[in-house]
VOGUKE-586635 format. One record per residue (C-alpha): residue in one letter; x, y, z. Coordinates in nm, 2 decimals, padded with zeros to 4 digits. Layout:
BEGIN
mardren;u;v;w
a;X;Y;Z;
...
***
This chain:
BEGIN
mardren;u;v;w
x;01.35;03.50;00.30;
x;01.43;03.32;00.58;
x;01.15;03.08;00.78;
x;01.35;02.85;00.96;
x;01.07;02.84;01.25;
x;00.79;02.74;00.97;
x;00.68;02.39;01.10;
x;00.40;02.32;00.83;
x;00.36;02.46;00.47;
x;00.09;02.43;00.23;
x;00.11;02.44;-00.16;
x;-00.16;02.36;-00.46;
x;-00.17;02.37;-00.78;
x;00.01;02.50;-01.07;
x;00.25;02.68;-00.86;
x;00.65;02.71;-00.89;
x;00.86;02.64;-00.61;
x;01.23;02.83;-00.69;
x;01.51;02.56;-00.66;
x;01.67;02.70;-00.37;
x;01.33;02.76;-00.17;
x;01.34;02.43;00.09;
x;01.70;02.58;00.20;
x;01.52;02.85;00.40;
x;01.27;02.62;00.55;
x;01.49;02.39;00.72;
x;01.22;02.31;01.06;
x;00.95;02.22;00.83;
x;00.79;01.92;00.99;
x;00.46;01.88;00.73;
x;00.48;01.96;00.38;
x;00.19;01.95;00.15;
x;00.17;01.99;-00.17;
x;-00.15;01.91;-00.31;
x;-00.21;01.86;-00.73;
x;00.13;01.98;-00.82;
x;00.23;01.97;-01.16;
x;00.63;01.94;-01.17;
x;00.74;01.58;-01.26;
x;01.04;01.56;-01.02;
x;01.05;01.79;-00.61;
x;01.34;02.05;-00.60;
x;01.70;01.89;-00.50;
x;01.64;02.20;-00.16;
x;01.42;01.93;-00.02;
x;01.70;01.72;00.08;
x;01.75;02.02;00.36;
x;01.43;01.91;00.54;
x;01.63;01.69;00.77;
x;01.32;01.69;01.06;
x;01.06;01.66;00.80;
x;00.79;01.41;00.92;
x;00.53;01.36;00.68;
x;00.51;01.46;00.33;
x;00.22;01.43;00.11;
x;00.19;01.49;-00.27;
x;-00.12;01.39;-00.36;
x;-00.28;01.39;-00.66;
x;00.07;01.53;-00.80;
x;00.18;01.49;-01.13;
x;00.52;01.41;-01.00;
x;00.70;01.10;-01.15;
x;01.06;01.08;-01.02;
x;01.01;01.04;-00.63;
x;01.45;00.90;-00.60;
x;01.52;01.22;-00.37;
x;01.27;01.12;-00.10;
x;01.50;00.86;-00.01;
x;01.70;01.12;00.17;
x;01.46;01.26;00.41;
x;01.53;00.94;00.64;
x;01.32;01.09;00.94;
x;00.98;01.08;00.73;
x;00.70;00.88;00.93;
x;00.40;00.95;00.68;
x;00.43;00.95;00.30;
x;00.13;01.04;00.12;
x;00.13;00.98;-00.25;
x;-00.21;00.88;-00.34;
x;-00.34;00.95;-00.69;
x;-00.02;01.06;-00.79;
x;00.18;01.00;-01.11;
x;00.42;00.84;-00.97;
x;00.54;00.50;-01.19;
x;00.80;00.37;-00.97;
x;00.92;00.30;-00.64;
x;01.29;00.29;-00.65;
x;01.56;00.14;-00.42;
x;01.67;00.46;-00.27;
x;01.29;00.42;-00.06;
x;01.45;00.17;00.18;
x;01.64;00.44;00.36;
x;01.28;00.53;00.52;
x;01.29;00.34;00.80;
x;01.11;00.52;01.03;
x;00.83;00.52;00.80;
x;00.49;00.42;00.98;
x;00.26;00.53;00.70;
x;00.26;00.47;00.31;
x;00.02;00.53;00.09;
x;-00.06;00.43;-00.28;
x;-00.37;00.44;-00.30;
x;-00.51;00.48;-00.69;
x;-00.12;00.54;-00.83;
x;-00.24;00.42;-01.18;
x;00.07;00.41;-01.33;
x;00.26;00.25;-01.03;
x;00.44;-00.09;-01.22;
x;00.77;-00.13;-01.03;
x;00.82;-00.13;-00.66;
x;01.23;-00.20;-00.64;
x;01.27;-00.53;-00.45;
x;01.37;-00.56;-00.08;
x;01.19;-00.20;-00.05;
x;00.86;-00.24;00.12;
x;01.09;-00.52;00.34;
x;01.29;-00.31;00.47;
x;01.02;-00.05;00.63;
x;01.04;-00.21;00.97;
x;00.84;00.05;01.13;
x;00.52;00.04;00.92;
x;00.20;00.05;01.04;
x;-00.03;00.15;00.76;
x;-00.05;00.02;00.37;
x;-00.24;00.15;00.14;
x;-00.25;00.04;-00.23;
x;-00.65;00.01;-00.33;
x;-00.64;00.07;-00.69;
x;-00.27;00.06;-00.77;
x;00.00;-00.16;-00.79;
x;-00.09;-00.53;-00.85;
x;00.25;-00.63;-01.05;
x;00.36;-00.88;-00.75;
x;00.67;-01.10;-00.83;
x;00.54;-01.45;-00.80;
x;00.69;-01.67;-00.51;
x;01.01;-01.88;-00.60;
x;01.22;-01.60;-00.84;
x;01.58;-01.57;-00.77;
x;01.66;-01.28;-00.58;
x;01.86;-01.18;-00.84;
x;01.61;-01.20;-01.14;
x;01.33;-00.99;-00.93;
x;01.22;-00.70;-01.10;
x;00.93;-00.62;-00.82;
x;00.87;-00.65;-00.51;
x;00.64;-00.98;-00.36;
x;00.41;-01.03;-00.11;
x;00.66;-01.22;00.12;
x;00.81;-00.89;00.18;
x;00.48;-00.80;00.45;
x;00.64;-01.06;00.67;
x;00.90;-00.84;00.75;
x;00.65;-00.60;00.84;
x;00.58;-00.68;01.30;
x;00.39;-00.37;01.26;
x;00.15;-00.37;01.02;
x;-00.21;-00.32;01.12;
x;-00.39;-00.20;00.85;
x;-00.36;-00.29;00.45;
x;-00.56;-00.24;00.12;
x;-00.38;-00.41;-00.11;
x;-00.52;-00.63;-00.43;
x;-00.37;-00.99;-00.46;
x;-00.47;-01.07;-00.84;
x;-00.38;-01.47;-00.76;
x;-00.47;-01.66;-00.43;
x;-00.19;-01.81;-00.45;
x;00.04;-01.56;-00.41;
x;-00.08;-01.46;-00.01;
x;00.19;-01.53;00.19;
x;00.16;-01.78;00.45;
x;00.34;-01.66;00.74;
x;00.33;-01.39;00.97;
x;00.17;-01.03;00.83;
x;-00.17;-01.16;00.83;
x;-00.14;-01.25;01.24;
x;-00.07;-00.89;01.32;
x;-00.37;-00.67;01.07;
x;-00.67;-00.48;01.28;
x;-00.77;-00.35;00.98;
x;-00.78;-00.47;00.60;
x;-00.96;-00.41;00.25;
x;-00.79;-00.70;00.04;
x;-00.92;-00.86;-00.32;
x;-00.80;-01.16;-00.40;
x;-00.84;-01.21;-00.82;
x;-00.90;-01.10;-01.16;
x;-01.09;-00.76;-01.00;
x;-01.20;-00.46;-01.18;
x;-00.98;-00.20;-00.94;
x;-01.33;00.00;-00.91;
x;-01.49;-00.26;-00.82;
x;-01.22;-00.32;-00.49;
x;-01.20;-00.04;-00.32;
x;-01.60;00.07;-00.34;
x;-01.64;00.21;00.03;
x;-01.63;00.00;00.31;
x;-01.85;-00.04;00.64;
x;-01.66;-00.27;00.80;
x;-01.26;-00.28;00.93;
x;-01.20;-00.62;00.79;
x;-01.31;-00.67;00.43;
x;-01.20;-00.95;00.23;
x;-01.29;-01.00;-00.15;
x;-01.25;-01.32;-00.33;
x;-01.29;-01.38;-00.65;
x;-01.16;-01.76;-00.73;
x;-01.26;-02.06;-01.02;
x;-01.42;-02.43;-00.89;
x;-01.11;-02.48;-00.71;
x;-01.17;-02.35;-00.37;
x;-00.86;-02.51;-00.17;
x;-00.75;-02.22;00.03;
x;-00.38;-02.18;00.19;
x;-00.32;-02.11;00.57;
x;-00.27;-01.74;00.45;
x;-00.60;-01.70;00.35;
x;-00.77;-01.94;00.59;
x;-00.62;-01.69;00.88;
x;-00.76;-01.40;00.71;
x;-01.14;-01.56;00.68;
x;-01.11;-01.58;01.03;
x;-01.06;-01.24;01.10;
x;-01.34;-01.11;00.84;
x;-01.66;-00.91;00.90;
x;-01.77;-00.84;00.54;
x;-01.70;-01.12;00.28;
x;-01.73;-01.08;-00.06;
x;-01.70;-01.41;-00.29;
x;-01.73;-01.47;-00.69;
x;-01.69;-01.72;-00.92;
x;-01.73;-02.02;-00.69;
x;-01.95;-02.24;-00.95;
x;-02.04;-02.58;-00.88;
x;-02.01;-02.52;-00.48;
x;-02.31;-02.66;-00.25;
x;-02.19;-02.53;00.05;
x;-01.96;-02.24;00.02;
x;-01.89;-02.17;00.41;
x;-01.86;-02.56;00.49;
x;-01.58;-02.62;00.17;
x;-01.40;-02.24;00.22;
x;-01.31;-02.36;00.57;
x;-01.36;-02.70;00.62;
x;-01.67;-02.62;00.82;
x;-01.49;-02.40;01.06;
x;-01.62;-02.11;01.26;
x;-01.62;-01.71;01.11;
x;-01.69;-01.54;01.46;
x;-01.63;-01.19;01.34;
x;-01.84;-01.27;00.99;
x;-02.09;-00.96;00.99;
x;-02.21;-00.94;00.60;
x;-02.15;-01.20;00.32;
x;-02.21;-01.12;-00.07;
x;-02.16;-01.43;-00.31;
x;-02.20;-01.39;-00.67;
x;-02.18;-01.63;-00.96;
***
């Protein structure tokens, strides 16, 4: 059956899609498919040429290499899916303004140089998933994962959730200058605990030991924060005074601090 003038199509559930299927769907600009349960999308999807967003949530699919061919995708929707990788071939999305991750579980590798190379990106989302960041200094030869330097080569990212298990690891150039909107824990956080719902745009969790020296990467984030969250600062008299040498939080609407 031919549908090349289909523009959106909707699929859930335990449902087989025949191999050939996408080849007869060729317009398709949205495709959902909601709590699917193959591991890996039928090779006809490389057909969808105009395809713009794609989402796959809460999918059991695993092997996501194929998406790297639909190079006019703008939103990619793969939250709570099974996904355990982001391979190289995701690079090719450069048009991408949207990614998100949000609760992938069994996300461990994003390939270097991928998230980097999403020039176009607008909105992260990776509350709940992927917190195997390749620490600062590894040659680029040895990575195995992507790291957090990769934002900078982000100019349009606005929003991220994202959890940062060491302070240290916040880059401390340019993605934080350009972010409107934010949920970002920094340390050993439960990944429940994180990404709890949020009031405000800006949200900043931090959970660090007696040492509370912060780099310019996190000072320029306090700055920007309405709801502040802080743990594990023992032995601090005055937390806001020694967080930022006594600067000013102008947008600081709710602060939580917890021993």
């Amino acid at each position: 059956m031919e549908c090349s003038g289909l523009s959106f199509f909707h699929m859930a559930g335990a449902v087989k899609i025949p191999p050939n299927f996408f080849k007869q769907t060729k317009g398709l600009k949205v495709l959902d498919l909601f709590r699917m349960q193959f591991s890996s999308l039928p090779k006809s999807i490389i057909h969808l040429t105009d395809l713009r967003m794609l989402c796959l949530k809460e999918s059991a699919v695993d092997d996501i290499t194929i998406i790297g061919e639909l190079k006019n995708l703008e939103i990619l929707d793969l939250a709570e899916s099974g996904i355990k990788e982001l391979p190289k071939e995701m690079a090719q999305l450069t048009q991408l303004r949207l990614l998100d991750l949000s609760w992938c579980r069994e996300l461990e590798i994003i390939s270097p140089n991928v998230l980097s190379s999403l020039s176009e990106l607008k909105e992260l989302y990776m509350g709940g998933s992927f917190v195997e960041w390749e620490k600062e200094g590894v040659a680029e030869n040895e990575k195995k994962n992507a790291s957090l330097d990769e934002l900078n080569n982000l100019p349009c990212l606005s929003t991220l959730y994202v959890h940062i298990p060491d302070a240290q690891m916040i880059p401390k150039h340019r993605f934080v200058e350009t972010l409107d909107k934010y949920v970002i824990c920094v340390g050993d956080y439960n990944r429940f605990v994180c990404y709890q719902s949020h009031e405000c745009l800006r949200t900043l969790r931090l959970k660090l030991c007696t040492n509370i020296h912060l780099d310019n990467g996190l000072k320029m984030l306090l700055i920007k924060t309405e709801a502040l969250y802080l743990e594990g600062l023992e032995g601090v008299k005055n937390v806001l005074v020694e967080l930022n040498n006594g600067k000013d939080l102008p947008h600081l609407k709710r602060l939580h601090i917890e021993n």
